[in-house]
C-alpha positions as CSV (number, residue, x, y, z in Angstrom):
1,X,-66.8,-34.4,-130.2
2,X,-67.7,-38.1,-130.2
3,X,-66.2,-40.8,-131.1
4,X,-68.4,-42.9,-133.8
5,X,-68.0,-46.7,-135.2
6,X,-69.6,-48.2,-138.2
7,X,-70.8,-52.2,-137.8
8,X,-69.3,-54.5,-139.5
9,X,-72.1,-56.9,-140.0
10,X,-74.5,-56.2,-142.4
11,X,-77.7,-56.6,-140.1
12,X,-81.5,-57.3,-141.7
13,X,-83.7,-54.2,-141.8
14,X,-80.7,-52.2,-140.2
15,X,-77.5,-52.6,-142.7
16,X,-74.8,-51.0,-141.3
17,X,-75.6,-49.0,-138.5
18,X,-73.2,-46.3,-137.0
19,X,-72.6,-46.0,-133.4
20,X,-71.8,-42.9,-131.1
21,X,-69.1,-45.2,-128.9
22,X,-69.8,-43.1,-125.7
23,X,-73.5,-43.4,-125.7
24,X,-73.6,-46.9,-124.4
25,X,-76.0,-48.5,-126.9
26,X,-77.5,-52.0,-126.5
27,X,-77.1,-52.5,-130.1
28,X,-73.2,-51.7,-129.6
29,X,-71.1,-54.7,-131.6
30,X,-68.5,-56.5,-129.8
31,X,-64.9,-54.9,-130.7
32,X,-63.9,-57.4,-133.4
33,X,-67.4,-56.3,-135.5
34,X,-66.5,-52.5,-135.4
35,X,-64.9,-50.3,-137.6
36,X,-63.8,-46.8,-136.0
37,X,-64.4,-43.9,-138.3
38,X,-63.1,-41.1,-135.8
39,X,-64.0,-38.1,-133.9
40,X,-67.4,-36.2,-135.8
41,X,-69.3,-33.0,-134.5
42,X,-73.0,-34.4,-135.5
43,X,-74.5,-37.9,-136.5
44,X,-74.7,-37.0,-140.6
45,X,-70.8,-36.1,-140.6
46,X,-70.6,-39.4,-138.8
47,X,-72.9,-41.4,-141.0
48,X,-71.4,-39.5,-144.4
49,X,-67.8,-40.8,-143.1
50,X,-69.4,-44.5,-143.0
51,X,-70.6,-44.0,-146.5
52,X,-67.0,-44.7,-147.8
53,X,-67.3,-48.2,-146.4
54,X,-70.9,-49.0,-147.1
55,X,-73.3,-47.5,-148.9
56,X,-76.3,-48.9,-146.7
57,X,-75.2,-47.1,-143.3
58,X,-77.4,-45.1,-141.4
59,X,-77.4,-43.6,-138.1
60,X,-78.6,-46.2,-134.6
61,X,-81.8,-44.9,-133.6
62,X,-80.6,-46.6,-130.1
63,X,-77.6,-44.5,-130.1
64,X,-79.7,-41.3,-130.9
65,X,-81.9,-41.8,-128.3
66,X,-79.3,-42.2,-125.9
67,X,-77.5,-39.5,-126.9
68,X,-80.7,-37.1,-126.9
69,X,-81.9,-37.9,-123.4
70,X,-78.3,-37.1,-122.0
């Protein structure tokens, strides 16, 4: 089960964007800018969890990517 983060910073035409932290996005924020929101089985458990910090979250297609062609 992954381990997923939520960005801090409220990025333009992104908002918050959740990362898997072992898929070794591009997109991944520096430590300071991310918020852990644990260990999830899938990307909408993940992204529900970040839902309870900001309502705008939604799931880094970078990450997904990633993840997919693993």
């Amino acid at each position: 089960m992954p381990m997923f983060c939520v960005d801090k910073n409220d990025r333009p035409r992104f908002g918050h964007q959740v990362h898997d932290l072992e898929a070794g996005c591009v997109r991944l924020p520096v430590s300071y800018f991310q918020l852990p929101i644990g260990f999830h089985p899938d990307w909408e458990d993940a992204v529900k969890e970040a839902h309870e910090y900001y309502t705008d979250a939604s799931a880094c297609s970078c990450c997904k990517v990633t993840v997919a062609a693993s």
